[in-house]
N, C-alpha and C positions, 0 to 999 in steps of 0.2 A: 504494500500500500504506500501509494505517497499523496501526499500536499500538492494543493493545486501550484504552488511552486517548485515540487520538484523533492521536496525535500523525504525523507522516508519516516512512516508513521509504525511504529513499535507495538507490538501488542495490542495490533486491532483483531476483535472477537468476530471471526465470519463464520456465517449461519446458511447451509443451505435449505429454502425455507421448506416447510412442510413433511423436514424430514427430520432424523436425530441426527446428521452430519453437521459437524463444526469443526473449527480448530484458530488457531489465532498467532497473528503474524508472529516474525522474529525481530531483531533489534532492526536487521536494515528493512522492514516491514513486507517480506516474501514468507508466502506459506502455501504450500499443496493442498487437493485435495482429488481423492482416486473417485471418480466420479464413470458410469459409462455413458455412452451418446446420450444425447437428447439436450432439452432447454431446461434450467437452471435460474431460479429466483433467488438472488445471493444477497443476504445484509451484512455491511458491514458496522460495526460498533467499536466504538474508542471515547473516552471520555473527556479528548478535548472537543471534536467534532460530533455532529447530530446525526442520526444512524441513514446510512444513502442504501440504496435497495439499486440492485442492477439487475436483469437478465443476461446469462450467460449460455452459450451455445457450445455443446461440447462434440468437436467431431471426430476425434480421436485420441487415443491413450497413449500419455507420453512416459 
C-alpha cells in the first residue's frame, strides 16, 4: 500500500470482503494474498486513512 504520494503505508488490514480472507501489509506496505480467478471486493484499513474499498480482478496465480 502507499500514499497518494508515493510514500509506503505499514500495517494496512486488507479484507477480502464477504469472505474470512485477510492479512495486513509489511513495513514497506506489500502483502499477498492466494486468491483463485475471479472478481474480488478488497478493503483496505489503516488508522491514519478512512477505509477505501477496491475491486480486484484476478487472472492468474502468481
Amino acid at each position: 500500500m502507499k500514499s497518494r504520494t508515493g510514500k509506503a503505508i505499514a500495517h494496512t488490514n486488507v479484507t477480502v470482503l464477504n469472505s474470512s480472507i485477510k492479512t495486513t501489509s509489511n513495513e514497506e506496505g506489500s502483502f499477498s494474498l492466494e486468491l483463485k480467478k475471479g472478481k474480488y471486493q478488497l478493503e483496505f484499513e489503516t488508522p491514519v486513512f478512512a477505509p477505501v474499498n477496491r475491486q480486484q480482478k484476478v487472472d492468474t496465480k502468481y
